[in-house]
gemmi code that builds the backbone of each chain (N, CA, C; Angstrom):
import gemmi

chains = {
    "A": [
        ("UNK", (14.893, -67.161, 156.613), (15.669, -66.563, 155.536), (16.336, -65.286, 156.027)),
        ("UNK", (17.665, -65.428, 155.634), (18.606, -64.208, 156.225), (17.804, -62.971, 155.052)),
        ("UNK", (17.769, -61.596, 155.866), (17.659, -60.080, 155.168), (18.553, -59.858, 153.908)),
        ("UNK", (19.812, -60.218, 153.860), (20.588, -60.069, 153.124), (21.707, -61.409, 153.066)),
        ("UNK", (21.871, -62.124, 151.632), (22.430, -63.334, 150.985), (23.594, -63.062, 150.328)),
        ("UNK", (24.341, -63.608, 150.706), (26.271, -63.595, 150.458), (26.972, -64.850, 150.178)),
        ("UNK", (27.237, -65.435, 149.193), (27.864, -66.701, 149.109), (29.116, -66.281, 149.790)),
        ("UNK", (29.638, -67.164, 150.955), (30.960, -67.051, 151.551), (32.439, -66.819, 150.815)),
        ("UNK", (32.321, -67.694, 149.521), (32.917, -68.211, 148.832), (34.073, -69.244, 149.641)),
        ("UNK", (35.419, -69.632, 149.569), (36.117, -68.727, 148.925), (36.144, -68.830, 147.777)),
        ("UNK", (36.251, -67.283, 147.122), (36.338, -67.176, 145.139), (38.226, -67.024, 145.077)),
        ("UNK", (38.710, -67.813, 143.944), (40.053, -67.955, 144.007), (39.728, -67.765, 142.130)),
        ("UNK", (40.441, -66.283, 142.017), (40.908, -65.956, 140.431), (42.042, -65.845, 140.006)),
        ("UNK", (42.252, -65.812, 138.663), (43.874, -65.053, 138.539), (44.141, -63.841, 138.392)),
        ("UNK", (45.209, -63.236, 138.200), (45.479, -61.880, 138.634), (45.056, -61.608, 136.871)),
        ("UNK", (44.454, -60.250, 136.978), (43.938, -59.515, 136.041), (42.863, -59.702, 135.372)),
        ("UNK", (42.238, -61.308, 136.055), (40.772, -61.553, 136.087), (39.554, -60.633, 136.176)),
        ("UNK", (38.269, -60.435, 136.031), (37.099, -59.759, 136.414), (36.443, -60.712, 137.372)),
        ("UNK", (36.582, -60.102, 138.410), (35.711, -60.498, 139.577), (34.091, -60.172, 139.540)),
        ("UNK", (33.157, -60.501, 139.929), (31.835, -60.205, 139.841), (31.589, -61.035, 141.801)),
        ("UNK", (30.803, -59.732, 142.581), (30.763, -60.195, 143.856), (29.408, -60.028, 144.055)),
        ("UNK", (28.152, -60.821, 144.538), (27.137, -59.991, 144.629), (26.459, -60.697, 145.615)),
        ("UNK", (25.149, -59.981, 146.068), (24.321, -59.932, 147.450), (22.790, -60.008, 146.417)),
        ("UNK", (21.651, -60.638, 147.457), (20.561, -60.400, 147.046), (19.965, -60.015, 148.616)),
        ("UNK", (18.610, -59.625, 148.575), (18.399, -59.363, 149.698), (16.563, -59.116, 149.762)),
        ("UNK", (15.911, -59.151, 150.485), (14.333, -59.413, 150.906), (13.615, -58.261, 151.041)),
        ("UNK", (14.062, -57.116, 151.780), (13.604, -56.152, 152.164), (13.408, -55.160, 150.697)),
        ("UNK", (12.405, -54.909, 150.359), (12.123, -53.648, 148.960), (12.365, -52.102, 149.878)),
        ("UNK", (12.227, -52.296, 151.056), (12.615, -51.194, 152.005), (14.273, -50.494, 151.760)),
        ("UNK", (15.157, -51.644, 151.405), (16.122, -50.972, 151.558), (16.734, -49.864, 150.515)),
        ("UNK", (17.286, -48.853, 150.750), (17.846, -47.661, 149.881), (18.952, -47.231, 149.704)),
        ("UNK", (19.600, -47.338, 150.752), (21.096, -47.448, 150.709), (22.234, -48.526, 150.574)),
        ("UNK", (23.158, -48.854, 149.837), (23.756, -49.851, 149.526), (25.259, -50.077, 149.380)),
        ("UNK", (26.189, -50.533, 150.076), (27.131, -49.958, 150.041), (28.480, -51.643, 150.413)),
        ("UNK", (29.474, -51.613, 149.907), (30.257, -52.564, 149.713), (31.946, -51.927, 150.866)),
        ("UNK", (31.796, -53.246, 151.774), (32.815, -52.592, 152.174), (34.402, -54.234, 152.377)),
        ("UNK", (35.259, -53.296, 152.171), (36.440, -54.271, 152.227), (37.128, -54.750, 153.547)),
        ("UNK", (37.743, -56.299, 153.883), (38.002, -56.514, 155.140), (39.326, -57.509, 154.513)),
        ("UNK", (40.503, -56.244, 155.202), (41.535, -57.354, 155.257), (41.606, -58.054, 156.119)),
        ("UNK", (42.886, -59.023, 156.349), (43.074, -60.156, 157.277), (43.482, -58.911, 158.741)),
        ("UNK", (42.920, -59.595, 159.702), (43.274, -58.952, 160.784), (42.964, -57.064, 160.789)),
        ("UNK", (42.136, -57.131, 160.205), (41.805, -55.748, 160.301), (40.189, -55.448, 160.131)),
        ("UNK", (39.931, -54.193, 160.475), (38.042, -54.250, 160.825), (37.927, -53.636, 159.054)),
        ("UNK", (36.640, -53.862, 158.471), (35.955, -53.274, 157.370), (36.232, -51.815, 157.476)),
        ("UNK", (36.354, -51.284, 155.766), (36.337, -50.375, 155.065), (35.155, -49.739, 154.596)),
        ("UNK", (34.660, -48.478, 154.429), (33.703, -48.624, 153.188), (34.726, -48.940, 151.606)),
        ("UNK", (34.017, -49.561, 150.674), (34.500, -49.170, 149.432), (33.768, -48.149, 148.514)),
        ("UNK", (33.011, -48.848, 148.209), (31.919, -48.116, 147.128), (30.076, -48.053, 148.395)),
        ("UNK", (29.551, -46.726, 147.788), (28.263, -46.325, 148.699), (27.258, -46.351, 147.459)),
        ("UNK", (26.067, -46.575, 147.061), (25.227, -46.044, 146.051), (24.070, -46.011, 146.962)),
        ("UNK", (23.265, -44.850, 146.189), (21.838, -44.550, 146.965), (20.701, -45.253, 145.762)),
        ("UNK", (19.905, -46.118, 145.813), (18.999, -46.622, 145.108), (19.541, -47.290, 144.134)),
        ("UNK", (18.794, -47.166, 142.549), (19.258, -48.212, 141.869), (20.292, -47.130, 141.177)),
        ("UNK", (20.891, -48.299, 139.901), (21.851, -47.739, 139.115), (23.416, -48.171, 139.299)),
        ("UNK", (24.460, -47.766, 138.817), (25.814, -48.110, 138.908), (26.804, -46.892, 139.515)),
        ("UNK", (27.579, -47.352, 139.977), (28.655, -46.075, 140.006), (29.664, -46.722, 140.231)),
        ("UNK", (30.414, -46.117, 139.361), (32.098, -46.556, 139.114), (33.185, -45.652, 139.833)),
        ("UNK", (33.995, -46.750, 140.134), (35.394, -45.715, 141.334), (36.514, -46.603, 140.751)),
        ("UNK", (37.367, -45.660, 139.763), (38.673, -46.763, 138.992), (38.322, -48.080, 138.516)),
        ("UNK", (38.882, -49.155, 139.227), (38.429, -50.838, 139.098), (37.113, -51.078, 139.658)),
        ("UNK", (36.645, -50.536, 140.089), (35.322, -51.163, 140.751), (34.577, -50.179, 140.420)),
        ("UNK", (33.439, -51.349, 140.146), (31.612, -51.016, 139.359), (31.217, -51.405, 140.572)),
        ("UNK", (30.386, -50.561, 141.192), (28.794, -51.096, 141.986), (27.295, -50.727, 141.261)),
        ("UNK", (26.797, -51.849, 141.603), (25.280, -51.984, 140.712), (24.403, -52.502, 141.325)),
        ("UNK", (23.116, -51.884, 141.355), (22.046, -51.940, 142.325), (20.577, -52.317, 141.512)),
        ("UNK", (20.095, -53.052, 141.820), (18.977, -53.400, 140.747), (17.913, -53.853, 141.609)),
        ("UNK", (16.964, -52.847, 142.257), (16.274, -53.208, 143.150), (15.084, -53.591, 142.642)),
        ("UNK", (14.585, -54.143, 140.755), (13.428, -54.731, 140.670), (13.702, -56.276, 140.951)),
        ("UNK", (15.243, -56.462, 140.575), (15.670, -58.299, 141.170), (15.878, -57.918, 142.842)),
        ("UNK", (16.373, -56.872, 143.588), (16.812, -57.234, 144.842), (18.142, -57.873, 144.957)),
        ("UNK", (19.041, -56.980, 144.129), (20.263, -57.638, 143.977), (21.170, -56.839, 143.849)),
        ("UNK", (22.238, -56.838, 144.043), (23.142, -55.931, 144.619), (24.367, -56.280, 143.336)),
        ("UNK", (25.673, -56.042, 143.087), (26.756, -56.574, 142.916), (28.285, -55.510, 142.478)),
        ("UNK", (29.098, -56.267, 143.117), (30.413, -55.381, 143.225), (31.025, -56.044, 141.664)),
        ("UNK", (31.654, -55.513, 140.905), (32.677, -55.912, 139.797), (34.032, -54.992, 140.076)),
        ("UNK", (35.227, -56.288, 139.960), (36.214, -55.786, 139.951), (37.665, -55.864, 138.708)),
        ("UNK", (37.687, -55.074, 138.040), (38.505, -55.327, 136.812), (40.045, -55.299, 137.013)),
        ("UNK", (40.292, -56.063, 136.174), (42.100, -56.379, 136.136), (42.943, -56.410, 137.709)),
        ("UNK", (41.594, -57.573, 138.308), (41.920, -57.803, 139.917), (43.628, -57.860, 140.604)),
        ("UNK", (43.644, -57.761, 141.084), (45.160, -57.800, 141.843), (45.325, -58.451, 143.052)),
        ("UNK", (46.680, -59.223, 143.250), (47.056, -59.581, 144.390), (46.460, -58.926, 145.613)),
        ("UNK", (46.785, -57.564, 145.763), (46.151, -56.645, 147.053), (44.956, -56.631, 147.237)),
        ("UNK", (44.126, -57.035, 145.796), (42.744, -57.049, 146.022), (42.063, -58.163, 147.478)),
        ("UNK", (42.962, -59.318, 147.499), (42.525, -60.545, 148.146), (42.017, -60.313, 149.620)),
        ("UNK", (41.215, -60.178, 149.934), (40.401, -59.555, 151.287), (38.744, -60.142, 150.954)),
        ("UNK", (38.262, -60.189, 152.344), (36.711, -60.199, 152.691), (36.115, -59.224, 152.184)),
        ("UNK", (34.875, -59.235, 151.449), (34.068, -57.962, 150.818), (32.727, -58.263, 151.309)),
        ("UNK", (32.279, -57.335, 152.045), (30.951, -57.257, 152.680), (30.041, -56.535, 151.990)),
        ("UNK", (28.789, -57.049, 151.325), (28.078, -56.098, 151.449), (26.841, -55.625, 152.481)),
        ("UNK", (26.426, -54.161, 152.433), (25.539, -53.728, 153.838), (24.578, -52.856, 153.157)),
        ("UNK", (23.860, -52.999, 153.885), (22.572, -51.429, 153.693), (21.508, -51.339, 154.376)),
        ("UNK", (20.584, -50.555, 154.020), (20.093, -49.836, 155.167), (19.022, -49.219, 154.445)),
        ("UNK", (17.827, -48.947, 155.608), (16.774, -48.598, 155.023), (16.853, -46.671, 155.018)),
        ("UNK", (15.798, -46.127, 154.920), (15.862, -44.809, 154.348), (16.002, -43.862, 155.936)),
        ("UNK", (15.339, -44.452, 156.813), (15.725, -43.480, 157.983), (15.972, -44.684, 159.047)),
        ("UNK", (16.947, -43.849, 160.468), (17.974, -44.704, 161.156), (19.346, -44.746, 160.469)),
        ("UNK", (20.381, -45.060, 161.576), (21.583, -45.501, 160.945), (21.901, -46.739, 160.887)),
        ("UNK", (21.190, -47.709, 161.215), (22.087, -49.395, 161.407), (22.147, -50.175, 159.896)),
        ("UNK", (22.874, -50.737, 159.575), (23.774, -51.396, 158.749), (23.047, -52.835, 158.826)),
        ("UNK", (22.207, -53.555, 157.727), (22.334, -55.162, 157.813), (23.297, -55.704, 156.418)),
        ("UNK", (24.302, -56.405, 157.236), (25.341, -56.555, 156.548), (24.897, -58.525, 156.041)),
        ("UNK", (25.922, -58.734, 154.827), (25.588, -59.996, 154.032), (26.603, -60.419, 154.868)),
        ("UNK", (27.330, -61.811, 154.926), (28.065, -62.393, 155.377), (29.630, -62.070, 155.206)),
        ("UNK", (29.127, -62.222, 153.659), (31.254, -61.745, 153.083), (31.241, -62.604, 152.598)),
        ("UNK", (32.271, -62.298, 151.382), (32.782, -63.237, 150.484), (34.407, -63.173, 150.469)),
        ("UNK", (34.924, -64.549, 150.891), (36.283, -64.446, 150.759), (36.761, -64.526, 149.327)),
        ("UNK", (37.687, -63.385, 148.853), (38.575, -63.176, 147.383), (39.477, -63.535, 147.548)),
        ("UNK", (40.471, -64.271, 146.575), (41.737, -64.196, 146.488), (41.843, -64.149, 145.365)),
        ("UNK", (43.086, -63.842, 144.792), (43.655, -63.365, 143.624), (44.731, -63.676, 143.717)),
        ("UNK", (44.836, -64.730, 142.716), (46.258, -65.334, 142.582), (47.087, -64.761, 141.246)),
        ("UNK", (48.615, -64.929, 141.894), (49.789, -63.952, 141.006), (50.431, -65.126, 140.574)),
    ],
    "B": [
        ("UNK", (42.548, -38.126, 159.264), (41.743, -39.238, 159.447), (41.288, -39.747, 160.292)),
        ("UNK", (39.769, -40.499, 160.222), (38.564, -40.852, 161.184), (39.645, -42.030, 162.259)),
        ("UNK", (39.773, -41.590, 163.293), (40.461, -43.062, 163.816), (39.002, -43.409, 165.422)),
        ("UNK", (39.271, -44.574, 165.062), (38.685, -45.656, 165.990), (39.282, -47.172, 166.605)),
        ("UNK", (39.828, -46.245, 167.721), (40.411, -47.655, 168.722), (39.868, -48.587, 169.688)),
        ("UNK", (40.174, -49.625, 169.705), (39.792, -51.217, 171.136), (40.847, -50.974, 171.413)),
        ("UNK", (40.323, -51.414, 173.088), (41.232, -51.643, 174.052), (41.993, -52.721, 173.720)),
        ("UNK", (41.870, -53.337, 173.407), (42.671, -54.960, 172.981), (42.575, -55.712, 171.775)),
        ("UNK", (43.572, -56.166, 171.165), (43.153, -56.957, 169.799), (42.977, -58.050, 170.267)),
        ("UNK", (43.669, -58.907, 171.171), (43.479, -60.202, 171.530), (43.155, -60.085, 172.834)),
        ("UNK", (42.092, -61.496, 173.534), (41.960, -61.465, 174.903), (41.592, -62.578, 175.314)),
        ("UNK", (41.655, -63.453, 176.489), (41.126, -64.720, 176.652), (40.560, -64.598, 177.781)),
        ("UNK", (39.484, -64.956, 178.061), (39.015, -64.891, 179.526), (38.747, -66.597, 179.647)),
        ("UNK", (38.091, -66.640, 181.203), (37.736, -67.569, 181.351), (36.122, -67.766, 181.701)),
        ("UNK", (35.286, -68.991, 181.750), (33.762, -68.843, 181.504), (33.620, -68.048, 182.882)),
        ("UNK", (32.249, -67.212, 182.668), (32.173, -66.492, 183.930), (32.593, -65.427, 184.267)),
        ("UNK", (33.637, -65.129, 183.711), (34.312, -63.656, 183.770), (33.365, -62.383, 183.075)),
        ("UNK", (33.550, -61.196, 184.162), (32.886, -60.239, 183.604), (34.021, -59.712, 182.287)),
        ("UNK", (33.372, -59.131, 181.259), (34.517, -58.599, 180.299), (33.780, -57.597, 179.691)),
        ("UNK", (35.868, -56.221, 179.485), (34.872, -55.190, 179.383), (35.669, -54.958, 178.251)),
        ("UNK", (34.981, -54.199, 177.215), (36.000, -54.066, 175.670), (35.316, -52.622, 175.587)),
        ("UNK", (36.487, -51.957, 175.427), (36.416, -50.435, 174.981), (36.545, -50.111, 173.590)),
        ("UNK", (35.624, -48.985, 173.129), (36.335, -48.176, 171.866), (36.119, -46.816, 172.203)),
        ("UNK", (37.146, -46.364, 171.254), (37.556, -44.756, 171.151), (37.170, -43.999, 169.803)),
        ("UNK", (36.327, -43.288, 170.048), (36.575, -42.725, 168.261), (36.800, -41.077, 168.884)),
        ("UNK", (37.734, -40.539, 167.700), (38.435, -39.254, 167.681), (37.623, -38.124, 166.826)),
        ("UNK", (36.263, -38.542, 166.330), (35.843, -37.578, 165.207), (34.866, -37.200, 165.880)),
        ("UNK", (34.446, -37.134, 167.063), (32.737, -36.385, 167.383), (31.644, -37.330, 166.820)),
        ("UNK", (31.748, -38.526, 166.599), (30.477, -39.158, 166.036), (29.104, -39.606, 166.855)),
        ("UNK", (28.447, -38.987, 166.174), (27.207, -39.309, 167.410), (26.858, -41.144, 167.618)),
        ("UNK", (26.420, -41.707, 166.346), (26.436, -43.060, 166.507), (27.907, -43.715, 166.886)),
        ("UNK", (27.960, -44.887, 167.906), (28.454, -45.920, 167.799), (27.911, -46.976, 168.162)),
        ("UNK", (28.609, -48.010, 167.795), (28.122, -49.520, 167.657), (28.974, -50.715, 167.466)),
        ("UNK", (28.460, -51.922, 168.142), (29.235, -53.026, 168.282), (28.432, -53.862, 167.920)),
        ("UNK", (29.666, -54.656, 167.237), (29.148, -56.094, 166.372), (30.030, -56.730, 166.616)),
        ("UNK", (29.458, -58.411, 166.745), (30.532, -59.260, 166.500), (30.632, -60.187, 164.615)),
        ("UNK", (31.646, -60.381, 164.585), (31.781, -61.091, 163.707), (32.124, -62.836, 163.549)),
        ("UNK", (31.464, -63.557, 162.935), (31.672, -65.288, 163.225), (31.440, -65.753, 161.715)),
        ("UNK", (32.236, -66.442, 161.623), (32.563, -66.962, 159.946), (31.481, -67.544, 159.549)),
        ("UNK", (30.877, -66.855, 158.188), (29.792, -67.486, 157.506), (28.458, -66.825, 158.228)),
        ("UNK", (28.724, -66.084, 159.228), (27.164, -65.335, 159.902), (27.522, -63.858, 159.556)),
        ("UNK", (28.606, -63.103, 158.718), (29.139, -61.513, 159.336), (28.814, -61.012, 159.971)),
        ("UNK", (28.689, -59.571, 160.232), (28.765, -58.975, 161.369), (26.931, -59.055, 162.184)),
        ("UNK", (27.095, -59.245, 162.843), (25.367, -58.981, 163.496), (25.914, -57.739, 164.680)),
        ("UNK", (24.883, -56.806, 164.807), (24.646, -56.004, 165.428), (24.631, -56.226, 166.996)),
        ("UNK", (24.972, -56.122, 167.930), (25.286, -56.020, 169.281), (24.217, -55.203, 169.904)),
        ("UNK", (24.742, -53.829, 170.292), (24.031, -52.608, 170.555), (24.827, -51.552, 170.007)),
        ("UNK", (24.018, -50.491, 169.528), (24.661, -49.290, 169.398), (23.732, -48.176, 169.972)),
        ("UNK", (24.587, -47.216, 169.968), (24.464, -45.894, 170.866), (23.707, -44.812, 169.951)),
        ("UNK", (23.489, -43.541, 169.749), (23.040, -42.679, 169.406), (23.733, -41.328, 170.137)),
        ("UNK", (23.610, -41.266, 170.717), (23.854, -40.120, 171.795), (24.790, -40.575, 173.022)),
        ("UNK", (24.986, -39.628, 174.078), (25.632, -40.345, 175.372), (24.383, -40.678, 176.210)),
        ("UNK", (24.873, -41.446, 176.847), (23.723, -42.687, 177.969), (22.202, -43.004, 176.946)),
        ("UNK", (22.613, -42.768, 175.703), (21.408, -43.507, 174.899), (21.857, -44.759, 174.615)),
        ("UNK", (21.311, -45.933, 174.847), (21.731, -47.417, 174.039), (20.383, -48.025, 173.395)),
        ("UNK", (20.517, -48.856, 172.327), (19.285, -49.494, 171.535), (19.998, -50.863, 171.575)),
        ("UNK", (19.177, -51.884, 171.493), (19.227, -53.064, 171.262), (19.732, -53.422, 169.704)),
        ("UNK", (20.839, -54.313, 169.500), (20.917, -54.655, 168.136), (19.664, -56.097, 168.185)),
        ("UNK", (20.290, -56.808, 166.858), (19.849, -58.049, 166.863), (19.782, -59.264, 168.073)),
        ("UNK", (21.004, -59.234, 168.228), (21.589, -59.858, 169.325), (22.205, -59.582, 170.798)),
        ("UNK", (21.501, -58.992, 171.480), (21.862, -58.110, 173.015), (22.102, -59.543, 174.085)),
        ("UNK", (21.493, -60.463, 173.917), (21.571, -61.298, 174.767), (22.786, -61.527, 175.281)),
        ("UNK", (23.370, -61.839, 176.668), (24.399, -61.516, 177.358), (25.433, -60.466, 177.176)),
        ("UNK", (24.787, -59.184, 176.458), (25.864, -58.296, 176.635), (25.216, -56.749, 177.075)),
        ("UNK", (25.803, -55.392, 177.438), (25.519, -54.187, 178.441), (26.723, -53.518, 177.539)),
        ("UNK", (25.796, -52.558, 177.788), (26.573, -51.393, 176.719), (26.417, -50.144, 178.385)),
        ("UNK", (27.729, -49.168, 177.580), (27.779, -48.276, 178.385), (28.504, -46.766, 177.901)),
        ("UNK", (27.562, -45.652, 177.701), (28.198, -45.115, 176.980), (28.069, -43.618, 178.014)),
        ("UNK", (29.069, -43.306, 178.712), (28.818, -42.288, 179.503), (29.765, -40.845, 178.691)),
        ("UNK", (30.580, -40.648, 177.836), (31.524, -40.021, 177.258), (30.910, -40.275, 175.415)),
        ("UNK", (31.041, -38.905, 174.804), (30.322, -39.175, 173.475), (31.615, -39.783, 172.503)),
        ("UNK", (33.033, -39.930, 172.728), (33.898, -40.687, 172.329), (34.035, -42.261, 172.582)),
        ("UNK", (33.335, -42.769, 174.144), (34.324, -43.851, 174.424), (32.636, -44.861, 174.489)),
        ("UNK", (32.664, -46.189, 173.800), (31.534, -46.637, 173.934), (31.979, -48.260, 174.892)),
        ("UNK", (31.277, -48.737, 175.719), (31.857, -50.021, 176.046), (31.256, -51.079, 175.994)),
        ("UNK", (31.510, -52.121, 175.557), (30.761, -53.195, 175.673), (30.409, -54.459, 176.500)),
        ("UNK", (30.154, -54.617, 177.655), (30.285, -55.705, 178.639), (29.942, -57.179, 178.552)),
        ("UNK", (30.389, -58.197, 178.712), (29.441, -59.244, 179.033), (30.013, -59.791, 180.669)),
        ("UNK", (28.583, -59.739, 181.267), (28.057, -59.549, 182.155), (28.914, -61.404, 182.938)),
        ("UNK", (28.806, -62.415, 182.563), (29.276, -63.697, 182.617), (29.590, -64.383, 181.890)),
        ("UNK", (30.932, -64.253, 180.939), (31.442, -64.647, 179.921), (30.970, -66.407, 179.685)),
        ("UNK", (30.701, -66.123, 178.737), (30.224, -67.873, 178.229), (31.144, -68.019, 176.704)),
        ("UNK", (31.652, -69.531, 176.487), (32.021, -69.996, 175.453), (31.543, -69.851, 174.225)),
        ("UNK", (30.258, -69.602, 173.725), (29.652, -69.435, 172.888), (29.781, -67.929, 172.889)),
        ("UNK", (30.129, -67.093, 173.656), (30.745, -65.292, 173.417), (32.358, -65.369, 172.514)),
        ("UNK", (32.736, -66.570, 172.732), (34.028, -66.818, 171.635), (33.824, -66.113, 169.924)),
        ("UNK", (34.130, -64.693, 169.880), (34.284, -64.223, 168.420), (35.288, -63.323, 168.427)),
        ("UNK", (35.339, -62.760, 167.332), (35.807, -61.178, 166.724), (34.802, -60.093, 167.431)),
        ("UNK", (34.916, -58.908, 167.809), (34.210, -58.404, 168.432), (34.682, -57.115, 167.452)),
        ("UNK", (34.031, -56.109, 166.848), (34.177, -55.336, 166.035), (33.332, -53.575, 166.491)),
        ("UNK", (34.059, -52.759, 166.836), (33.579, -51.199, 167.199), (33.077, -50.248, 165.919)),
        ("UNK", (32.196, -49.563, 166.087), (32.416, -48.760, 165.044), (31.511, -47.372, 165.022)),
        ("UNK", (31.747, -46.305, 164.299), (30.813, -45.482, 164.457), (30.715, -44.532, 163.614)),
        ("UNK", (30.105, -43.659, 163.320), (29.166, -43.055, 161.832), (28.727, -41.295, 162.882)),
        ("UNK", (28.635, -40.373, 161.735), (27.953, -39.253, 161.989), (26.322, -39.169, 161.314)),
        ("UNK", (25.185, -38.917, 161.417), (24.097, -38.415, 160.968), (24.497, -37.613, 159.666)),
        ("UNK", (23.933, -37.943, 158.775), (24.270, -36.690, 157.704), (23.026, -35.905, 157.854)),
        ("UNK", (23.075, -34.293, 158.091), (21.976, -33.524, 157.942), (20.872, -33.567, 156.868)),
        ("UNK", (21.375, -34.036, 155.703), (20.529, -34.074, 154.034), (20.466, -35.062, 153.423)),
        ("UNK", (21.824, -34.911, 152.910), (21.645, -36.759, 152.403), (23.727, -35.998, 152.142)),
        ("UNK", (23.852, -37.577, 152.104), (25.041, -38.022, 152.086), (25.426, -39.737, 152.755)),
        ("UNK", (26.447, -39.870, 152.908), (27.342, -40.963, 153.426), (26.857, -41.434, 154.484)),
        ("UNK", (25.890, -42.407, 155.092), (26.227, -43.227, 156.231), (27.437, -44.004, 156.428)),
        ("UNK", (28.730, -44.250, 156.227), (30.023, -45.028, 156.343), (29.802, -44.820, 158.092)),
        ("UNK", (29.960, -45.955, 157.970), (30.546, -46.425, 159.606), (31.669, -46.982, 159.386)),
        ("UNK", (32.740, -45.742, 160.382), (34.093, -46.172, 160.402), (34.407, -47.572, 161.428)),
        ("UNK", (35.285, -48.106, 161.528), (35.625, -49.576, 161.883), (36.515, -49.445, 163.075)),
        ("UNK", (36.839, -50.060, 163.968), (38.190, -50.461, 164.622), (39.021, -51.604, 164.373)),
        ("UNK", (39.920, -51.452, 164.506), (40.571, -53.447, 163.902), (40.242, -54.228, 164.582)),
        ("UNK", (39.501, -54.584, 165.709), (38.082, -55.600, 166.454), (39.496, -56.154, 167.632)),
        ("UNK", (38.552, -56.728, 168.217), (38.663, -57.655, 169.722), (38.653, -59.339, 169.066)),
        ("UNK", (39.534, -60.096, 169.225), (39.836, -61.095, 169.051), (39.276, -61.849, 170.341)),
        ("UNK", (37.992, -62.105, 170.699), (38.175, -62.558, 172.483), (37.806, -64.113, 172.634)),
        ("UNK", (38.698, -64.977, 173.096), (38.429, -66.075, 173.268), (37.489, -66.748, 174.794)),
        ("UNK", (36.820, -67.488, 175.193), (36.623, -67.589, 176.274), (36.520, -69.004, 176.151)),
        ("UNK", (37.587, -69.698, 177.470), (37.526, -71.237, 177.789), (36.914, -71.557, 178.979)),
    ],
}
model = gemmi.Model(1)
for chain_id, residues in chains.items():
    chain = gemmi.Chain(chain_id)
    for i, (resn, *xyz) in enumerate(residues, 1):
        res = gemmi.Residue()
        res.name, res.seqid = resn, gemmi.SeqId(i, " ")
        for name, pos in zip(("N", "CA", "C"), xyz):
            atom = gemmi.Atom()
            atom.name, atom.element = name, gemmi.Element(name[0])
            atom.pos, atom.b_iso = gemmi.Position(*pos), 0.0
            res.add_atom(atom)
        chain.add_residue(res)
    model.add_chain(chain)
structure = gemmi.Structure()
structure.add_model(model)
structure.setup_entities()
């Protein structure tokens, strides 16, 4: 069993849809949690970072952390064309820097 | 802004070939690190650095040598290129936060490297 679970997708919505992207993962160790974006031909972004449980919102995007399920998830409101990219999620335990990242989920967002 | 460059976006070797893929980062970051990327597995860990001439084992070290003599430039080798080294090859690297803050590991736009 992989550390961290990512349906590949691809997820194909329409434009101004709510996206819902999410990860589960094994380790109760982990504390840091963080969603990052991958366009075509280009390396990952961070998007959104959260430390433990709870939500935090940045414009269109909710991140939400619910570490009594072990589950992670990105929401994205009134999605957009530009949105359509790979979304990784990663995290990491409380000390060290390395990253175990989920697979990615391919988005598109159709106009 | 954090920039982080590869020597190459695309590359083809042939089996057997030694191959060497560079990155650059411009911000003073103490960590860097290499991953490759392969559809439906994301990124797995390579090796990354800490310091200069420090290297750690990622997940997956098998056929590859890291080399980090400069605290900007990190490199990644494989030693006798094999077909199954056919991926995205992805750089990247992060500062320590003293307290708490941001681990973000910044990215490079990766190594495309084919090997026939």
């Amino acid at each position: 069993q992989k550390e961290v679970e990512q349906d590949p997708g691809p997820l194909s919505v329409p434009e101004g849809a709510i996206v819902s992207l999410n990860c589960t993962y094994s380790n109760s160790a982990f504390q840091y949690f963080m969603w990052y974006r991958q366009y075509s031909r280009k390396g990952p972004e961070l998007l959104m970072y959260t430390y433990s449980s709870g939500n935090k919102e940045d414009g269109r995007f909710t991140a939400q952390v619910d570490k009594s399920s072990k589950y992670i998830s990105l929401f994205i409101r009134d999605s957009q064309p530009s949105d359509s990219a790979t979304y990784l999620c990663a995290m990491k335990f409380r000390n060290g820097n390395k990253l175990v990242f989920g697979a990615g989920t391919i988005l598109r967002v159709k106009s | 802004d954090v920039k982080v460059t590869q020597s190459s976006r695309y590359l083809v070797k042939r089996t057997g070939e030694k191959v060497f893929l560079e990155c650059v980062q411009d911000m003073d970051h103490e960590n860097m690190f290499w991953y490759r990327q392969d559809p439906g597995l994301g990124l797995r860990l390579i090796y990354f650095s800490y310091d200069v001439k420090m290297k750690e084992k990622g997940d997956i070290p098998e056929g590859y040598s890291v080399s980090r003599e400069k605290k900007e430039r990190f490199s990644l080798i494989l030693e006798s290129a094999s077909t199954n080294q056919t991926s995205m090859y992805l750089c990247a690297s992060s500062w320590t936060p003293k307290t708490s803050g941001s681990y973000e590991q910044y990215f490079g736009p990766g190594t495309r490297l084919t090997v026939t």
